[in-house]
N, CA, C and O atoms as CSV, one atom per row, in Angstrom:
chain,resi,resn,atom,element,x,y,z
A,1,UNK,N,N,-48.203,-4.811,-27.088
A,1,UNK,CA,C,-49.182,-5.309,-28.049
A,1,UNK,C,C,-48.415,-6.095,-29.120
A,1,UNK,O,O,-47.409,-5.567,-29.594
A,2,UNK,N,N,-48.792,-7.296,-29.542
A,2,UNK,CA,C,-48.289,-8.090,-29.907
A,2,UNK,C,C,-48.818,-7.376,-31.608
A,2,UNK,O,O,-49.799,-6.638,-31.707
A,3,UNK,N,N,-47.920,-7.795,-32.843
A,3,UNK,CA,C,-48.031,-7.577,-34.429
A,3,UNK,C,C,-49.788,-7.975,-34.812
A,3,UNK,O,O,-50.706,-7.256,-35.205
A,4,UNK,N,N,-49.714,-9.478,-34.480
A,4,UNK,CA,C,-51.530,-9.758,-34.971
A,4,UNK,C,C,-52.374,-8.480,-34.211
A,4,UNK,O,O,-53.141,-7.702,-34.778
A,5,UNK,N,N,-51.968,-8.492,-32.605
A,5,UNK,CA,C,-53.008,-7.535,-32.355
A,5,UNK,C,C,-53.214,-6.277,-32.286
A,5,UNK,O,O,-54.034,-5.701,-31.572
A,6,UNK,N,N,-51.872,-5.463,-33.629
A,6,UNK,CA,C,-52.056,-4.742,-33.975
A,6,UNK,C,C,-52.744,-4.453,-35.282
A,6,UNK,O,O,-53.391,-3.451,-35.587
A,7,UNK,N,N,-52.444,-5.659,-36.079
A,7,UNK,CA,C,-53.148,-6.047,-37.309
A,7,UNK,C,C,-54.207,-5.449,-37.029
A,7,UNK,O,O,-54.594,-4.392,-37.528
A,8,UNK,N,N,-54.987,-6.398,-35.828
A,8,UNK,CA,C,-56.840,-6.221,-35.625
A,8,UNK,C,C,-56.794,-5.074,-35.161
A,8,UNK,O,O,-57.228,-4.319,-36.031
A,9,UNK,N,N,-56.548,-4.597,-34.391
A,9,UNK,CA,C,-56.543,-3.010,-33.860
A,9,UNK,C,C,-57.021,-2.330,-35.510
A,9,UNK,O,O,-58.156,-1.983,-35.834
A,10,UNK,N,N,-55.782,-2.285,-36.353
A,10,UNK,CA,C,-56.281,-1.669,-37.482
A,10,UNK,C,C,-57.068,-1.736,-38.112
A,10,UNK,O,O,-57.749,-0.768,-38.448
A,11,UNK,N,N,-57.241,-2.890,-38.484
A,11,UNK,CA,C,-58.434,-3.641,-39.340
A,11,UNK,C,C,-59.370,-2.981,-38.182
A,11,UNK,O,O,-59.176,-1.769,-38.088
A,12,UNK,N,N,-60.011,-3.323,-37.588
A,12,UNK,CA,C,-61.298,-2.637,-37.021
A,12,UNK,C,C,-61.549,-0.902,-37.047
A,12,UNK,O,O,-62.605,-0.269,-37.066
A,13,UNK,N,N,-60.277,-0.484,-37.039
A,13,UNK,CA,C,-60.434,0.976,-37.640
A,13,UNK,C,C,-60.788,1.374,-38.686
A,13,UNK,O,O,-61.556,2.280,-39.011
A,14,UNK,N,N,-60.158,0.614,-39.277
A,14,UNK,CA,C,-60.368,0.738,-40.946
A,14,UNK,C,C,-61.620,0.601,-41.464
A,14,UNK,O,O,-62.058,1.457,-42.232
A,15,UNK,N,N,-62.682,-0.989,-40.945
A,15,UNK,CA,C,-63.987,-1.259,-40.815
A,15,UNK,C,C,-65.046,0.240,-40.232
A,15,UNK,O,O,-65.876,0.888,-40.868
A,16,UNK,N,N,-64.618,0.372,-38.931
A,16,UNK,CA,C,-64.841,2.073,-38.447
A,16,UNK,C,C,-65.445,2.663,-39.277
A,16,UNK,O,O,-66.626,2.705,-39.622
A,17,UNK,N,N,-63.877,3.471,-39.811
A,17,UNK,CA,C,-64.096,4.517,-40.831
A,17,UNK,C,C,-65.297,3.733,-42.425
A,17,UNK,O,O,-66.270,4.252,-42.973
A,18,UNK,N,N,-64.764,2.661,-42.633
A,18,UNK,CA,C,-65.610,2.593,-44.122
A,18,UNK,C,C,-67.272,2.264,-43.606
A,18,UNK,O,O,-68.196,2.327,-44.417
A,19,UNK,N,N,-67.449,1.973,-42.407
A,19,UNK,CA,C,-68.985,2.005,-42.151
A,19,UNK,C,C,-69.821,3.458,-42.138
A,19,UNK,O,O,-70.894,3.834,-42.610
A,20,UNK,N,N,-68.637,4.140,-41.257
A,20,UNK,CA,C,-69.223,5.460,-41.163
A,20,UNK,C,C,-68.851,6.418,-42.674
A,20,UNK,O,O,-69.227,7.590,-42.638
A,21,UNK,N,N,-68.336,6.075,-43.600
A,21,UNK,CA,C,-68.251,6.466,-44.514
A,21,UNK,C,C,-69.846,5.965,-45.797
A,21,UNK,O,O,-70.479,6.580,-46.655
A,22,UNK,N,N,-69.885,4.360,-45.147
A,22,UNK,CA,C,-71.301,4.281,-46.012
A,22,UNK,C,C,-72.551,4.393,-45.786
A,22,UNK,O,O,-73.548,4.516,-46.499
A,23,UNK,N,N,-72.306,4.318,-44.427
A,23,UNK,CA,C,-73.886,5.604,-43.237
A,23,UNK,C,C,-73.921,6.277,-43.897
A,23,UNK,O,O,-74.806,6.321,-44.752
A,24,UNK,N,N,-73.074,7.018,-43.808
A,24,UNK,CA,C,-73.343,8.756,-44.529
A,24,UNK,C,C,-73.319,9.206,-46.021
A,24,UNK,O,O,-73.630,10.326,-46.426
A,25,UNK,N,N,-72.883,8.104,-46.804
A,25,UNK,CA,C,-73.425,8.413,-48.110
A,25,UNK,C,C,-74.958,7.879,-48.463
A,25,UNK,O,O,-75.621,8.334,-49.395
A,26,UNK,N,N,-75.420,6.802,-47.527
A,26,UNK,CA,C,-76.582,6.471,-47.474
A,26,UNK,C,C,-77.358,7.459,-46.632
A,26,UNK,O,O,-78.317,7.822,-47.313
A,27,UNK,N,N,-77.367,7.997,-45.565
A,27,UNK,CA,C,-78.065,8.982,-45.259
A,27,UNK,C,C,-78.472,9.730,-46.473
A,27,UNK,O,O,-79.569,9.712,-47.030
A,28,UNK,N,N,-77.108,10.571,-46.873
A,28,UNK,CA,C,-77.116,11.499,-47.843
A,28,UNK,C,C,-78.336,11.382,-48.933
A,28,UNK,O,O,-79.272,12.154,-49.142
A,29,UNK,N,N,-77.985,10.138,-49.552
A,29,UNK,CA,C,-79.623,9.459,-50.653
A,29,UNK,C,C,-80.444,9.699,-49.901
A,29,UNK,O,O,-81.041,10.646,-50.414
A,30,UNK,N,N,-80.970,9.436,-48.846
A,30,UNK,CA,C,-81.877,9.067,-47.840
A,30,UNK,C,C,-82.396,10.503,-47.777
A,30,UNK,O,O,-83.516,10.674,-48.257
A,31,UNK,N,N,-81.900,11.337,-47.372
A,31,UNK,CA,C,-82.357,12.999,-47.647
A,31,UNK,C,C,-82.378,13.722,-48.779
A,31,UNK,O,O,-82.853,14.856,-48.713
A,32,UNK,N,N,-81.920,13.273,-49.926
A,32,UNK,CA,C,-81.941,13.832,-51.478
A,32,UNK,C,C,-83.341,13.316,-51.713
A,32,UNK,O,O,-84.231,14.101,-52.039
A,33,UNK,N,N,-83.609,11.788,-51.531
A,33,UNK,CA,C,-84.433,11.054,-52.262
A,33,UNK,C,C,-86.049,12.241,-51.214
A,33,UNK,O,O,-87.028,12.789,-51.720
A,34,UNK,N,N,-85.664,12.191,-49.921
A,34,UNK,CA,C,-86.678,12.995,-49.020
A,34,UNK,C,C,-87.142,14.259,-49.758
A,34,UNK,O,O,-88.301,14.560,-50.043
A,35,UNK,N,N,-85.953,14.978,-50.027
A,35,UNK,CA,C,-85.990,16.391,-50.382
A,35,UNK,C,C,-86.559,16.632,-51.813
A,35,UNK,O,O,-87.273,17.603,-52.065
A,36,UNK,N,N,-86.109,15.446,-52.983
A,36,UNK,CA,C,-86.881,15.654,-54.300
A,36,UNK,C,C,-88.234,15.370,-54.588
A,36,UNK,O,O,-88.756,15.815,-55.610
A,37,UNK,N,N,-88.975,14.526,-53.616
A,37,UNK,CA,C,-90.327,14.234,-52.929
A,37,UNK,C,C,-90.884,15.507,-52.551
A,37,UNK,O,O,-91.641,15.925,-53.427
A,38,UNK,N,N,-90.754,16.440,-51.340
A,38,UNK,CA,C,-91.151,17.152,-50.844
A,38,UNK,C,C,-91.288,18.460,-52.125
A,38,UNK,O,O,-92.386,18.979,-52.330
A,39,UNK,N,N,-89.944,18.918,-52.981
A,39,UNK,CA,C,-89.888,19.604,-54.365
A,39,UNK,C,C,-90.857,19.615,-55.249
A,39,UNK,O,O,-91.534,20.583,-55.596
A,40,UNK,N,N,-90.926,18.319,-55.680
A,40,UNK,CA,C,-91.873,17.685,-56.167
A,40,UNK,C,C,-93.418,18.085,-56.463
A,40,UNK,O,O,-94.074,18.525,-57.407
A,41,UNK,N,N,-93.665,17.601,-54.847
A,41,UNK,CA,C,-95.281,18.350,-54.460
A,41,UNK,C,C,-94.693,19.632,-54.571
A,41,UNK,O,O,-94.173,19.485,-55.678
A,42,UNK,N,N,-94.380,20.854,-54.207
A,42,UNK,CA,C,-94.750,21.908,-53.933
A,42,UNK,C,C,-94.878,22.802,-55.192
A,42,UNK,O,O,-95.511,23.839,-55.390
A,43,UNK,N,N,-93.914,21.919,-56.119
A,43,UNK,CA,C,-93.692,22.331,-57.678
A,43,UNK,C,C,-94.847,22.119,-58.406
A,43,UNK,O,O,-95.174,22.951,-59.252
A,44,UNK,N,N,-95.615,20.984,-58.176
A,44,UNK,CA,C,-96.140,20.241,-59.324
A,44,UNK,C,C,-97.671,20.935,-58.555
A,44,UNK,O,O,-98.701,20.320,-58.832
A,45,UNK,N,N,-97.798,22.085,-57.688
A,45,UNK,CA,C,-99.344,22.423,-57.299
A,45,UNK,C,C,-99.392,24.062,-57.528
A,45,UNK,O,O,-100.434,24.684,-57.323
């Protein structure tokens, strides 16, 4: 494997990890924002 195409090798790992790192902090909102909704109603009756 040649240096550049280890470069990209990495670089696409790196991309990898920081996508699946901002999936999942967006999930995360995505089920807080769900869960303080659902709180919400059950509180406020």
């Amino acid at each position: 494997m040649s240096n550049n195409e280890h470069f990209q090798a990495e670089e696409m790992a790196l991309r990898r990890r920081r996508s699946r790192r901002t999936a999942l902090v967006v999930g995360l909102i995505a089920v807080a924002v769900y869960v303080g909704f659902i709180l919400s109603g059950v509180l406020a009756s």
